[in-house]
N, C-alpha and C positions, 0 to 999 in steps of 0.2 A: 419695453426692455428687449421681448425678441428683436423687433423691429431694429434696434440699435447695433445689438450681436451679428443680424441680416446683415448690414451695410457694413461692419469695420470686419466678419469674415470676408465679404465679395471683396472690396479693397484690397486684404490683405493677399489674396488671390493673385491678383495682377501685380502686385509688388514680387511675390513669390517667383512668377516667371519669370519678371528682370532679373532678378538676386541669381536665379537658375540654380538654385542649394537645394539640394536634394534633404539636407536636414533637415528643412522647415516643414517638408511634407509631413513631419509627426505633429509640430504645432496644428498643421491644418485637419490632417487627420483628427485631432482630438477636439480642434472646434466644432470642426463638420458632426461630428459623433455629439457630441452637444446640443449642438444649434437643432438637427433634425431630429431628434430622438425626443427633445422640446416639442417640436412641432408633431410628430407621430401622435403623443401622447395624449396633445391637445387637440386636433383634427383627425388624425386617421394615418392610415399607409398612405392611400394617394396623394393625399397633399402635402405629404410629408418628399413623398417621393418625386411627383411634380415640382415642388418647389427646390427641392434637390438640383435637378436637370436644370431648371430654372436659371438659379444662379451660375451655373456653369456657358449659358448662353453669353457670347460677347457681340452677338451681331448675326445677322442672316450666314455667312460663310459658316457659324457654328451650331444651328441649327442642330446637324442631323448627330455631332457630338451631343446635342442638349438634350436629343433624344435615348442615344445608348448612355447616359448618365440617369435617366427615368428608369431604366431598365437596370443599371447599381442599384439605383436605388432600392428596387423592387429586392434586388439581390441580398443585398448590405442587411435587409429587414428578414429576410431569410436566414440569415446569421444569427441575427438576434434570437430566431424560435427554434435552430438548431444549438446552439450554443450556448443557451438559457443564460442570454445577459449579451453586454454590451465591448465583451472584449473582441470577440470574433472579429466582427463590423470594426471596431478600432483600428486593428489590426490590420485587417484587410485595407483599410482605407489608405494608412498611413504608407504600406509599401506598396501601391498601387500610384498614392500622388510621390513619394520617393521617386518610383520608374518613371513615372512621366515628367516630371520637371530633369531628372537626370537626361533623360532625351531629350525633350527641349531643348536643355542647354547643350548637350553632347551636338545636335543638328545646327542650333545656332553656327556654335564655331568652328562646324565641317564647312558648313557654308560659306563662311568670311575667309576660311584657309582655304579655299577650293580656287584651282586657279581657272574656271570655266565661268 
């Protein structure tokens, strides 16, 4: 069943960036906040957090991104023992993939209007 939730989150991941909707970052937010909190409970912080970074790797170029995502993670779980529960980390998460897909697409289509 995790296994399952792993694959149609990371999926919906790369769909997320085309769409470039800043909306969606709350669906993800609250998968993400699912899917690792699953795995926290069942293995640990680290592999919770590793697998974190994990899924966020698309290839060598994102690498050193998959690393500052191990270190959210690390964060995100920090939330969770300051905040005593699971909103914090939600939260955080949601307006975090918000800004970043908001950029993404904001950059896309500076790009394609740019006349350089």
């Amino acid at each position: 069943m995790l296994a399952t939730v792993a694959v149609v989150w990371i999926r919906a991941q790369g769909l997320v960036v085309q769409l470039g909707d800043p909306g969606v970052g709350v669906g993800l937010g609250l998968g993400a906040a699912a899917l690792f909190a699953a795995v926290q409970l069942e293995f640990g912080v680290i592999a919770a957090s590793l697998l974190f970074g994990l899924a966020h790797v698309g290839g060598r170029d994102s690498l050193v991104f998959g690393g500052w995502v191990v270190v959210m993670g690390f964060g995100l779980v920090g939330l969770v023992h300051l905040g005593g529960g699971f909103l914090a980390p939600i939260v955080a998460h949601i307006v975090y993939d918000a800004a970043a897909i908001a950029y993404i697409h904001w950059d896309a289509t500076t790009r394609r209007e740019s006349p350089v």
